[in-house]
C-alpha positions as a LaTeX table, in Angstrom:
\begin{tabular}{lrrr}
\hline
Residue & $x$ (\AA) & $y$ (\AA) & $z$ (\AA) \\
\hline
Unk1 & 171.52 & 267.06 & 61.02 \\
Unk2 & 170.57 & 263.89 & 58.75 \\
Unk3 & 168.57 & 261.00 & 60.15 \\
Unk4 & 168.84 & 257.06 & 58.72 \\
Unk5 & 167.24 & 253.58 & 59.01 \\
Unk6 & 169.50 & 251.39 & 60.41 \\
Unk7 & 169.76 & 247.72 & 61.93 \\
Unk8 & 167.11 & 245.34 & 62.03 \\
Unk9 & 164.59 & 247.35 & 60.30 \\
Unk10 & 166.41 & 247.53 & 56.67 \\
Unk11 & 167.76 & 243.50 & 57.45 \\
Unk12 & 163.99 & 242.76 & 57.79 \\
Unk13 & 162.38 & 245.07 & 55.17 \\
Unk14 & 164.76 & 243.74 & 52.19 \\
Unk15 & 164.26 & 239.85 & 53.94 \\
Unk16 & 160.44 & 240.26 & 53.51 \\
Unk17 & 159.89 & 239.72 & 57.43 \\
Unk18 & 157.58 & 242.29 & 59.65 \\
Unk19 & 159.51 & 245.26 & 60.40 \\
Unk20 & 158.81 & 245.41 & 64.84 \\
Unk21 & 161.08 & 248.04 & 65.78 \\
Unk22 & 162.84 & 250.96 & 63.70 \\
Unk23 & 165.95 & 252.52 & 65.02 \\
Unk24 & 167.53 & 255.65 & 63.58 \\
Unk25 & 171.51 & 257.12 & 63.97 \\
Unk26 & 171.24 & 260.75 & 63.65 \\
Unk27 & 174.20 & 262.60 & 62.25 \\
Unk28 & 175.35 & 265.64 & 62.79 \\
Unk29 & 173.59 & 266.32 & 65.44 \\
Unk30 & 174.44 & 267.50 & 69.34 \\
Unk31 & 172.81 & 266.06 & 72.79 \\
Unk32 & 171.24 & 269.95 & 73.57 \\
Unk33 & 170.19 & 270.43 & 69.37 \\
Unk34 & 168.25 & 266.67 & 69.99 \\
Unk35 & 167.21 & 268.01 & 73.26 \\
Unk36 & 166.15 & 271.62 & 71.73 \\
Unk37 & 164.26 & 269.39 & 68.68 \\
Unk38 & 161.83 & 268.13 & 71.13 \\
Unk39 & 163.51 & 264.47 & 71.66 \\
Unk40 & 162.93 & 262.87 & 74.69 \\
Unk41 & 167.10 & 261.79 & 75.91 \\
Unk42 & 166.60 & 257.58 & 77.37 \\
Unk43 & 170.15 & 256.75 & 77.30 \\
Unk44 & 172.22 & 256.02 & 79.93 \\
Unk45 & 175.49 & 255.00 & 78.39 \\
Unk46 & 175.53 & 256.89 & 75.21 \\
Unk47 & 172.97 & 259.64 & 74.20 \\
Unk48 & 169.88 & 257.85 & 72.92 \\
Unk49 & 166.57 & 260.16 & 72.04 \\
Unk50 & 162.72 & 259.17 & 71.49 \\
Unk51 & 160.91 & 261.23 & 68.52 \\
Unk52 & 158.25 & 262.96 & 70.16 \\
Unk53 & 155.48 & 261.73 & 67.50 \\
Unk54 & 156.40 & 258.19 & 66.51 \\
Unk55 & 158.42 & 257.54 & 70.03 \\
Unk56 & 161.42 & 255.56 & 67.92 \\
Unk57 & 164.86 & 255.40 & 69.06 \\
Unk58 & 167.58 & 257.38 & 67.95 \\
Unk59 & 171.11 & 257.84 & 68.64 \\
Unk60 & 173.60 & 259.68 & 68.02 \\
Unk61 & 175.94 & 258.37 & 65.48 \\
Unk62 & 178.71 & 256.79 & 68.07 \\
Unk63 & 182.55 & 255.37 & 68.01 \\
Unk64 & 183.69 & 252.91 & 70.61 \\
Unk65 & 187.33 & 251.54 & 72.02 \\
Unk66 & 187.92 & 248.71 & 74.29 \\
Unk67 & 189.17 & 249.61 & 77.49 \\
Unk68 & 188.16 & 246.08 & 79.70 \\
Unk69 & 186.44 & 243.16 & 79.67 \\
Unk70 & 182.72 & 242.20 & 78.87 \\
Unk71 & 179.96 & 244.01 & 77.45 \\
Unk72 & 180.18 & 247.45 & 79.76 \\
Unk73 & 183.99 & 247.35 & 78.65 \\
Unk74 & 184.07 & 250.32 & 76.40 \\
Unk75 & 184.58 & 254.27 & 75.90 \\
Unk76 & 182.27 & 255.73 & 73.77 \\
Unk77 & 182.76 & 259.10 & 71.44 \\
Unk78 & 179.49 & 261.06 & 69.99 \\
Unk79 & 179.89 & 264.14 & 68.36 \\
Unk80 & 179.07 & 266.18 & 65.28 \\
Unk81 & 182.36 & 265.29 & 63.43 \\
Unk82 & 181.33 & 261.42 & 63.90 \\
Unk83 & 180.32 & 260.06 & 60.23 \\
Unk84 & 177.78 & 257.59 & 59.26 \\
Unk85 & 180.38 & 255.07 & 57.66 \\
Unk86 & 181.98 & 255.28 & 61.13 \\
Unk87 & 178.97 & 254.40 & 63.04 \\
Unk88 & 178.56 & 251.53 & 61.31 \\
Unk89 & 181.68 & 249.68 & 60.84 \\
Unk90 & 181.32 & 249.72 & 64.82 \\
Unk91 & 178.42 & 247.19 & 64.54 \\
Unk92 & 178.66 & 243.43 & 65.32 \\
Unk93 & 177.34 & 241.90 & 61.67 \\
Unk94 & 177.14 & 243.24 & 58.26 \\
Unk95 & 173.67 & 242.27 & 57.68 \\
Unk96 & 172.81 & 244.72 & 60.36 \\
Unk97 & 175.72 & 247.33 & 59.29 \\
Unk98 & 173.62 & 249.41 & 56.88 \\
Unk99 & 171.01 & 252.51 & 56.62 \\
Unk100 & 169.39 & 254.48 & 53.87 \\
Unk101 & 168.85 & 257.89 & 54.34 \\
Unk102 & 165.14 & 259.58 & 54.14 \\
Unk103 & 165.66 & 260.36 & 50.57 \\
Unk104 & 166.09 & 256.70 & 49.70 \\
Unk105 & 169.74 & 256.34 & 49.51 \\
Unk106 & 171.74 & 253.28 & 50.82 \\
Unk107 & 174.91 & 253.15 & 53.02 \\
Unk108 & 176.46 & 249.73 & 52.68 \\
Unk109 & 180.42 & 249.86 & 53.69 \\
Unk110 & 180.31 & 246.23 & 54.79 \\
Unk111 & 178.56 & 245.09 & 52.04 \\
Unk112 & 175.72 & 243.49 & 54.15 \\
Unk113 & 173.53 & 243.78 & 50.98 \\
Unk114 & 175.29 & 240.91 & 49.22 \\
Unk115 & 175.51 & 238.86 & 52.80 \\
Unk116 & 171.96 & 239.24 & 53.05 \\
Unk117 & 171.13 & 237.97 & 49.52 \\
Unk118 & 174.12 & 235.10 & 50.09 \\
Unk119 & 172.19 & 234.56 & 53.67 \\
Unk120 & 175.59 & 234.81 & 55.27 \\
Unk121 & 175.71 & 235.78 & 58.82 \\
Unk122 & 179.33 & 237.23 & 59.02 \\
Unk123 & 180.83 & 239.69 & 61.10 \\
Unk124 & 182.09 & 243.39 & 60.33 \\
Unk125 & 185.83 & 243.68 & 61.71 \\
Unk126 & 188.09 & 242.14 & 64.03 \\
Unk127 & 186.26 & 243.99 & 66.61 \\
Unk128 & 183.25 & 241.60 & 66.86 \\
Unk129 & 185.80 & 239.97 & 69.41 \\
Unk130 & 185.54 & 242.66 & 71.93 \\
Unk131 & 182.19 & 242.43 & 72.96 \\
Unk132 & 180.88 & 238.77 & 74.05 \\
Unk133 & 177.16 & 239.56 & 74.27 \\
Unk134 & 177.80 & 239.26 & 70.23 \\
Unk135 & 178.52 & 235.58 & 70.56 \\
Unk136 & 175.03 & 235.28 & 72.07 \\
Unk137 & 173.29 & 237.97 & 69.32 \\
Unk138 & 175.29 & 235.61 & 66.37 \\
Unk139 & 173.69 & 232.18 & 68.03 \\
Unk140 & 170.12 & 234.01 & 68.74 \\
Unk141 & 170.15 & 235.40 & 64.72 \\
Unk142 & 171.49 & 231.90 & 63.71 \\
Unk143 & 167.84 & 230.50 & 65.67 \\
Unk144 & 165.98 & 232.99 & 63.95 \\
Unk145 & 167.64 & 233.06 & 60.37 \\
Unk146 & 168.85 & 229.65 & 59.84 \\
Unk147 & 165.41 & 228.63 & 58.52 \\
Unk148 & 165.34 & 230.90 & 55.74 \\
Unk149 & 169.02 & 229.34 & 54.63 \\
Unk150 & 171.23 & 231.32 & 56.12 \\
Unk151 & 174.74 & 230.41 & 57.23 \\
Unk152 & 177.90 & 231.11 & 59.90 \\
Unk153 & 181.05 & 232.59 & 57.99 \\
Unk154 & 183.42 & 230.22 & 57.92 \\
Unk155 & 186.14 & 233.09 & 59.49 \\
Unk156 & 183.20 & 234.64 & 61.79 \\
Unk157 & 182.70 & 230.93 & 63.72 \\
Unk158 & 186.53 & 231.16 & 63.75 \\
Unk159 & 186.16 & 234.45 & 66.24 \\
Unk160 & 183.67 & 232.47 & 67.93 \\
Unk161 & 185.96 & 230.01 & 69.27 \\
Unk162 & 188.79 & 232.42 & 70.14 \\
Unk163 & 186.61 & 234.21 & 72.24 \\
Unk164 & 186.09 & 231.04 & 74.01 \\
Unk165 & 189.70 & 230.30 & 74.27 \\
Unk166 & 190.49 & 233.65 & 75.27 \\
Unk167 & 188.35 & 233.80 & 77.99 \\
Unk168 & 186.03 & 236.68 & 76.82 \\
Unk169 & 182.85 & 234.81 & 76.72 \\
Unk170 & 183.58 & 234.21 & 81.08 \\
Unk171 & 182.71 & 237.93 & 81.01 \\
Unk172 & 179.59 & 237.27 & 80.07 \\
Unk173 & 177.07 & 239.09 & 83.21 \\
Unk174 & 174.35 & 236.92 & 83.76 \\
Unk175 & 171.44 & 238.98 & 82.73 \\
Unk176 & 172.34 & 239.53 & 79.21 \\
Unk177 & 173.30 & 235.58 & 78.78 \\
Unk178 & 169.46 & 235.17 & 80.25 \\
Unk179 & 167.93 & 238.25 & 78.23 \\
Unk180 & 169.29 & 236.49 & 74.64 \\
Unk181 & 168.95 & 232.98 & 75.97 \\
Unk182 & 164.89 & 234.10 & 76.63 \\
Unk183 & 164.84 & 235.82 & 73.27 \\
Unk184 & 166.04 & 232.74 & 71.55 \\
Unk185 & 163.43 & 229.83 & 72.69 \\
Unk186 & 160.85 & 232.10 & 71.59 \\
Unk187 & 162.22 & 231.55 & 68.19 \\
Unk188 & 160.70 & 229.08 & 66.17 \\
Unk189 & 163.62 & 227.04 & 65.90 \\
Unk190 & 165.41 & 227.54 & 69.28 \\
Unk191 & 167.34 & 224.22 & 69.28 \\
Unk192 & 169.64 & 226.05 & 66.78 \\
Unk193 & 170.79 & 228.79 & 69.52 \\
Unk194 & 172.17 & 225.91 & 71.45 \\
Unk195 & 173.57 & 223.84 & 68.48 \\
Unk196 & 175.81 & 226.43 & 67.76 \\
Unk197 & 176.81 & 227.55 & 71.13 \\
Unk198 & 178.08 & 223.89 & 70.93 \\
Unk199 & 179.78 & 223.97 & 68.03 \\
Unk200 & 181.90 & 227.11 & 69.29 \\
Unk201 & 182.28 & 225.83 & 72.48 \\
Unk202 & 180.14 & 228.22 & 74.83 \\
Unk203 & 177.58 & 225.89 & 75.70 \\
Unk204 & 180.36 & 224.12 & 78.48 \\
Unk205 & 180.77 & 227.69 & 79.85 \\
Unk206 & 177.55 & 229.13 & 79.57 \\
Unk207 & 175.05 & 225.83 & 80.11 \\
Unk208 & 177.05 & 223.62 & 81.77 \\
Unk209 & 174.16 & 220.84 & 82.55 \\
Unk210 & 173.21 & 220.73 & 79.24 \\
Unk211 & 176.47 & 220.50 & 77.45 \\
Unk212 & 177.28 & 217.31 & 80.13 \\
Unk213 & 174.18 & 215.88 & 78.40 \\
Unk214 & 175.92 & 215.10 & 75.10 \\
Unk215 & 177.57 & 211.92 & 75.23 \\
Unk216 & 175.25 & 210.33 & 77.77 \\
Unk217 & 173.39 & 207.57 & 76.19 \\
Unk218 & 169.82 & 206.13 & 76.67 \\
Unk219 & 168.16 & 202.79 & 75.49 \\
Unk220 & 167.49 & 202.52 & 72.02 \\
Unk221 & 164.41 & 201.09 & 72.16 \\
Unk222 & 162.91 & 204.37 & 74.14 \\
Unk223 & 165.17 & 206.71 & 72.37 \\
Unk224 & 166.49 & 206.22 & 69.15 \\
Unk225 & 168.49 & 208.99 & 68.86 \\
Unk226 & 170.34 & 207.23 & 72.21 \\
Unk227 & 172.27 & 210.48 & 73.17 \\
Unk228 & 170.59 & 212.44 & 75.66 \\
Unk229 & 171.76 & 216.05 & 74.30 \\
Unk230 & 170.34 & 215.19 & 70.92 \\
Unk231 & 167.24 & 214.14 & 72.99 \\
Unk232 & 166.95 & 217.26 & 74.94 \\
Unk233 & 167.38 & 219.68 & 71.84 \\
Unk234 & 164.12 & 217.64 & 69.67 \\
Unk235 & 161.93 & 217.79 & 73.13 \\
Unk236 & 163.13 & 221.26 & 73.09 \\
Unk237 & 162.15 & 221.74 & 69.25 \\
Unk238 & 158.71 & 220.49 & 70.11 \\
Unk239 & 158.00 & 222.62 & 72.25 \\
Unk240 & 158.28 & 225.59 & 70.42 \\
Unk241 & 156.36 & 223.59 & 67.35 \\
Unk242 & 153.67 & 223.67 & 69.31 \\
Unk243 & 153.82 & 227.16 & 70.16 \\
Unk244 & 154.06 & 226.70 & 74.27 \\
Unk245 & 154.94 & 229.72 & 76.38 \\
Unk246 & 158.32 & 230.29 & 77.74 \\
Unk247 & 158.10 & 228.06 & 81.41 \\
Unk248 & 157.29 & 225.24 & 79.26 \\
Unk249 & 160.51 & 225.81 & 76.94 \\
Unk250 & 162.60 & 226.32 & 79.44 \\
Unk251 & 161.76 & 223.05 & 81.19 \\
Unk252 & 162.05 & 221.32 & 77.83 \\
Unk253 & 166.09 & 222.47 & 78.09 \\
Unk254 & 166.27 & 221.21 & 82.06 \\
Unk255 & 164.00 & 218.21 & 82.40 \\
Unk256 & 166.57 & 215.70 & 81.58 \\
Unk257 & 169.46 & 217.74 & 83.25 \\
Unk258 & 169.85 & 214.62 & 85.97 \\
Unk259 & 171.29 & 211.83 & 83.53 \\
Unk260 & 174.22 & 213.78 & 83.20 \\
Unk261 & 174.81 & 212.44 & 86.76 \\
Unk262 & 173.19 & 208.62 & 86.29 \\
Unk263 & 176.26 & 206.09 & 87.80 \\
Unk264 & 177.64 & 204.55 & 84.79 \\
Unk265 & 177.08 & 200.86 & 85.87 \\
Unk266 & 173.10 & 201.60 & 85.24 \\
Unk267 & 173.73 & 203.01 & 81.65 \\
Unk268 & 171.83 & 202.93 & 79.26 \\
Unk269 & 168.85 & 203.24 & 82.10 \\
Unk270 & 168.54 & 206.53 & 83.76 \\
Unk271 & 166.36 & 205.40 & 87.18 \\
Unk272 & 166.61 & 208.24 & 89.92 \\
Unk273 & 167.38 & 210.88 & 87.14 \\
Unk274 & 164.39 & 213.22 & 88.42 \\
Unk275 & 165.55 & 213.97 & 91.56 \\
Unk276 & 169.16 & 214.12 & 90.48 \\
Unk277 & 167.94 & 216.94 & 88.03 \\
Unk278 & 166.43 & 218.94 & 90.60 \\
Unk279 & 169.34 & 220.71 & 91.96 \\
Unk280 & 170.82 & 220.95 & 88.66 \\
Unk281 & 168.29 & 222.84 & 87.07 \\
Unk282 & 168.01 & 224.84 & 90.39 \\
Unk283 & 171.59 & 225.91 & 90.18 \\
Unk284 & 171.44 & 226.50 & 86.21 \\
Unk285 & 168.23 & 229.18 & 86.83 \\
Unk286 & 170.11 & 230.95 & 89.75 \\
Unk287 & 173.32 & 231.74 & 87.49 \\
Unk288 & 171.13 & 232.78 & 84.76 \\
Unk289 & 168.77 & 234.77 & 87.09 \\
Unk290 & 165.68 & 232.96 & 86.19 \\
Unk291 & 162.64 & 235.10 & 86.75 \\
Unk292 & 160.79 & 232.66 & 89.70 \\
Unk293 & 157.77 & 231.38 & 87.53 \\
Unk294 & 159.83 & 230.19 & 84.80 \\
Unk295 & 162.10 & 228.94 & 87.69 \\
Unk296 & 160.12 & 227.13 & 89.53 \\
Unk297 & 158.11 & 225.64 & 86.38 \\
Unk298 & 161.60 & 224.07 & 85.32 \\
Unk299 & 162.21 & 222.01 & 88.70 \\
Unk300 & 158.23 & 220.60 & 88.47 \\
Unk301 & 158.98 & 219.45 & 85.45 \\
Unk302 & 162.18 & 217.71 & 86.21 \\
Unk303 & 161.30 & 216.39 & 89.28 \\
Unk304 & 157.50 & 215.15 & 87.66 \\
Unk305 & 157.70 & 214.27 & 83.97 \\
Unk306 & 158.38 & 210.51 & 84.17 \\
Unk307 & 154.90 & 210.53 & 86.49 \\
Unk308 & 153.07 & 211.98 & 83.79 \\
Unk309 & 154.16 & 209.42 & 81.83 \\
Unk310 & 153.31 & 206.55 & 84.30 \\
Unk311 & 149.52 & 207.80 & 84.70 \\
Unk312 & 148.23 & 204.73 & 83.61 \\
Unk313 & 149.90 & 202.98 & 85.94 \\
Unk314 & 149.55 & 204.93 & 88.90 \\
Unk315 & 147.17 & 204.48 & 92.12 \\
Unk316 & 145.03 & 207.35 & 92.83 \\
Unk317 & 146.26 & 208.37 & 95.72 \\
Unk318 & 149.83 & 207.91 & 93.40 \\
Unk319 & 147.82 & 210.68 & 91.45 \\
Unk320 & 146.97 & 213.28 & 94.22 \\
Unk321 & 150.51 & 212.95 & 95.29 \\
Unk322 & 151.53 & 214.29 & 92.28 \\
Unk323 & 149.15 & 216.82 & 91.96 \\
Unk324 & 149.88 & 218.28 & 95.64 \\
Unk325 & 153.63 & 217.66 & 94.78 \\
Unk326 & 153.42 & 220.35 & 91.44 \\
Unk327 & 151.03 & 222.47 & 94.24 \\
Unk328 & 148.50 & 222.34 & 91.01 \\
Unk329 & 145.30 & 222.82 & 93.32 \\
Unk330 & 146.80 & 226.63 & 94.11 \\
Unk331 & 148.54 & 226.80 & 90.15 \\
Unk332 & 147.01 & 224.93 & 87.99 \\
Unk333 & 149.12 & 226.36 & 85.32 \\
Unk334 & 151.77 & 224.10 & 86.50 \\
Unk335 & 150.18 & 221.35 & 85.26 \\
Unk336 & 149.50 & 222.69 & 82.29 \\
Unk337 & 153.45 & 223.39 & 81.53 \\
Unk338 & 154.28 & 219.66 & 82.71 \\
Unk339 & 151.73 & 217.99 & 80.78 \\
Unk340 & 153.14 & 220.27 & 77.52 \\
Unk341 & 156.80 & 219.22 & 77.93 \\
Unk342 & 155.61 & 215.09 & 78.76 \\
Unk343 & 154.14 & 215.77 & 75.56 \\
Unk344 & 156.87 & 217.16 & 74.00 \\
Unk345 & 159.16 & 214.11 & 75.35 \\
Unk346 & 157.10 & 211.69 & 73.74 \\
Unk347 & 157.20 & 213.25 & 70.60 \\
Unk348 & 161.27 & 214.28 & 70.70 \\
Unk349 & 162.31 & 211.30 & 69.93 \\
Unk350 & 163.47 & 210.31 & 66.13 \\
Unk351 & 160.59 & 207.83 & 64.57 \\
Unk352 & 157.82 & 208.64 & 67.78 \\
Unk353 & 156.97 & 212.03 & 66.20 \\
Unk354 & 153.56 & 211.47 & 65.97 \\
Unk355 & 152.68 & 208.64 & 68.47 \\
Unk356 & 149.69 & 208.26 & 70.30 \\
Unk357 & 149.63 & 209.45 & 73.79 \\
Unk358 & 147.06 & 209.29 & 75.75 \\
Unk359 & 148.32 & 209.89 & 79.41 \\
Unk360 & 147.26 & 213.81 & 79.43 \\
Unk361 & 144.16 & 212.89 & 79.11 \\
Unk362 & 144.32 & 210.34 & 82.49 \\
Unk363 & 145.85 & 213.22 & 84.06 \\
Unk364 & 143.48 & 216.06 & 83.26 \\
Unk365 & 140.43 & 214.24 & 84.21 \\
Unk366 & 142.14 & 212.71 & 87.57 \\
Unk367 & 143.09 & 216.30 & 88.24 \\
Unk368 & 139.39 & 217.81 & 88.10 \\
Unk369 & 137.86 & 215.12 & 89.61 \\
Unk370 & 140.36 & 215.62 & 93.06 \\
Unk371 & 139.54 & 219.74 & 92.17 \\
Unk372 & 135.82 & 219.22 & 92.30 \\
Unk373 & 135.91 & 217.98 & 95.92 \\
Unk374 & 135.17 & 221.20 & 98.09 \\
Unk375 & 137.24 & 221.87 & 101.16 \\
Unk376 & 134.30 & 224.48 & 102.40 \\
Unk377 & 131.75 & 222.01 & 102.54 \\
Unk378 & 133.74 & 219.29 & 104.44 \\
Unk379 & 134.28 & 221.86 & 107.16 \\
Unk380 & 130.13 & 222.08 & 107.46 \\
Unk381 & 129.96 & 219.06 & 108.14 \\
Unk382 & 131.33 & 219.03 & 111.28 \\
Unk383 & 135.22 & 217.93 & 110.56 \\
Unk384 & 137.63 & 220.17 & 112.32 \\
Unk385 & 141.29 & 220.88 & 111.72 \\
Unk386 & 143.23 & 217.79 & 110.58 \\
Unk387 & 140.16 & 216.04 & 110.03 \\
Unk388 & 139.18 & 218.59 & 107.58 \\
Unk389 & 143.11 & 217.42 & 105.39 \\
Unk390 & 142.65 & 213.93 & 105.99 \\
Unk391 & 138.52 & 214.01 & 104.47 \\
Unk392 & 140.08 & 215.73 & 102.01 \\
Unk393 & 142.48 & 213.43 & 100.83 \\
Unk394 & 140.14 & 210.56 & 101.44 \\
Unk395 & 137.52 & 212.44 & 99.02 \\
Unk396 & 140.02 & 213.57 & 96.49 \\
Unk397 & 141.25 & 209.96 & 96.20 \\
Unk398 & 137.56 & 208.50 & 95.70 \\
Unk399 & 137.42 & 211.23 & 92.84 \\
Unk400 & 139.94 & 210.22 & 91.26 \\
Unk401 & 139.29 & 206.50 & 91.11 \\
Unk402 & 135.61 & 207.24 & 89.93 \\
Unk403 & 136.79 & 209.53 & 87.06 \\
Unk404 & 139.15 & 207.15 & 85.51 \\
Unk405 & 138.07 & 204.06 & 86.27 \\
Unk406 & 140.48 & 202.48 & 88.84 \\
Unk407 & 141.15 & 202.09 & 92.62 \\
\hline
\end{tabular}
């Protein structure tokens, strides 16, 4: 029974990055002998152990055949006559296709060493084909990796697009598409996940709405980069520039979802494009099972960015509208996430990188005048029922117009 480092651990060790997780592939080695060893067994489709001191993964050194479509498509064989080499020429890349034993010695049969140093991202055998959720793993490494200079195989991108053409990306189950898709705009770069979806061709079968973006075209004078996937992709980059959580990422990718669908005799001018989003960015969160949060964070944002932008010009009762429309007196973290992607739509725009913007700040101070205004002490004065909602609104209003300035 012999025990190596494989994966992501070595890939990140020799690239200089922090080493998160370290898996192991035991071989030589039996379910009950892991079992007898004190492992803990975790895996469901193929035997997977925790070590009972340092709780890391390992596995059993593993083969695997085809026998379907998609990512549960396949028969796998464990067993004590199972050898390293063939353990890992089963693996999707050959950056991530190597292990060194305890005593120090490297396994390389791909020769992910020299990909690594080339910062190629290439795959290990035909096979890569077989498994889709690979074409999602390649894009997600590409988001993470491209940064430091690495690169797409010419012959890997190749197997990208057949497995578009074939069909085998269709296969795709919705939860893994959203697990790697969620992994990815946590990246720094996550623009680059979608980029080369793109280029392969997934992003029509996988994001729909935003691949209809590309093509549409905006006024120059607002956005210089005129075409509205471009546009999308920099608010998108900002975003994670400045570090926002994962709601406000995700309704950098949907805000603009709606000029996809603008009537061509308005072009370049997108009016109505909120609303039309709304639906769009509804439908795009149910396929991908959006957890609700992030879900419903998305659609405030599409439905309410252009008001963020119009603060100045707003009425305060325009104002409380918008704040009772985002339901930011219950979660004021909504606000929060819209104000972060207005922010980021300013700024993803080529040339109005660092413009001034001063609208947040109308909005915040709008939004805690109308919050000051207590509900409780309304109702001791006397007001009942709807007279208690309309005082409110009346009082929240008068708030609002003292605290910035207008009526």
């Amino acid at each position: 029974m012999q025990r190596y480092l494989v994966g992501g651990a070595l890939r990140d060790e020799w690239l200089g990055l922090p080493v998160s997780d370290r898996d192991w592939v035991v071989v030589g080695a039996t379910p009950e002998q892991m079992s007898a060893a004190g492992y803990r067994p975790v895996g469901r489709d193929f035997p997977v152990f925790l070590d009972p001191e340092s709780n890391e993964e390992h596995a059993l050194a593993r083969t695997e055949r085809k026998h379907g479509h998609g990512y549960h498509g396949f028969v796998f064989h464990t067993g004590a006559d199972v050898s390293l080499e063939d353990d890992l020429v089963r693996r999707d890349l050959t950056i991530n296709a190597m292990a060194r034993g305890e005593d120090g010695t490297v396994v390389d049969p791909c020769g992910g060493r020299a990909d690594l140093e080339a910062r190629v991202l290439r795959h290990v055998s035909p096979a890569f084909v077989e498994d889709p959720v690979r074409l999602l793993r390649l894009a997600r490494y590409y988001a993470r990796f491209a940064p430091l200079g690495f690169r797409v195989a010419d012959e890997t991108m190749t197997l990208l697009r057949d497995m578009v053409s074939s069909g085998e990306v269709d296969h795709l189950v919705p939860e893994r598409v959203w697990a790697e898709t969620e992994r990815a705009l946590m990246h720094d770069e996550p623009h680059l996940f979608f980029y080369l979806l793109r280029e392969c061709g997934a992003l029509a079968r996988l994001f729909p709405e935003l691949d209809a973006l590309f093509g549409v075209i905006q006024p120059i004078r607002h956005h210089p980069e005129i075409d509205s996937g471009v546009h999308t992709l920099l608010v998108l980059a900002q975003t994670a520039a400045a570090n926002e959580p994962l709601a406000a990422r995700y309704g950098a990718l949907c805000h603009d979802y709606g000029k996809a669908r603008t009537p061509t005799r308005i072009l370049p001018g997108h009016h109505g494009h909120e609303a039309a989003g709304v639906p769009l960015a509804q439908a795009c969160s149910r396929r991908l099972g959006v957890p609700k949060a992030v879900r419903e964070a998305a659609a405030v944002v599409t439905r309410w960015h252009t008001h963020i932008h119009r603060m100045h010009e707003l009425r305060p009762a325009t104002m409380l509208e918008v704040f009772e429309g985002i339901d930011a007196f219950r979660r004021p973290e909504r606000l929060d996430v819209l104000i972060a992607v207005c922010v980021a739509d300013v700024h993803g725009r080529l040339g109005f990188e660092k413009r001034q913007y001063e609208q947040p700040k109308t909005a915040r101070a709008a939004f805690a005048a109308a919050r000051s205004i207590d509900a409780g002490e309304l109702a001791a004065s006397g007001l009942r029922g709807p007279e208690i909602g309309a005082a409110l609104k009346r009082e929240r209003v008068r708030a609002i117009a003292e605290a910035i300035g207008r009526r």
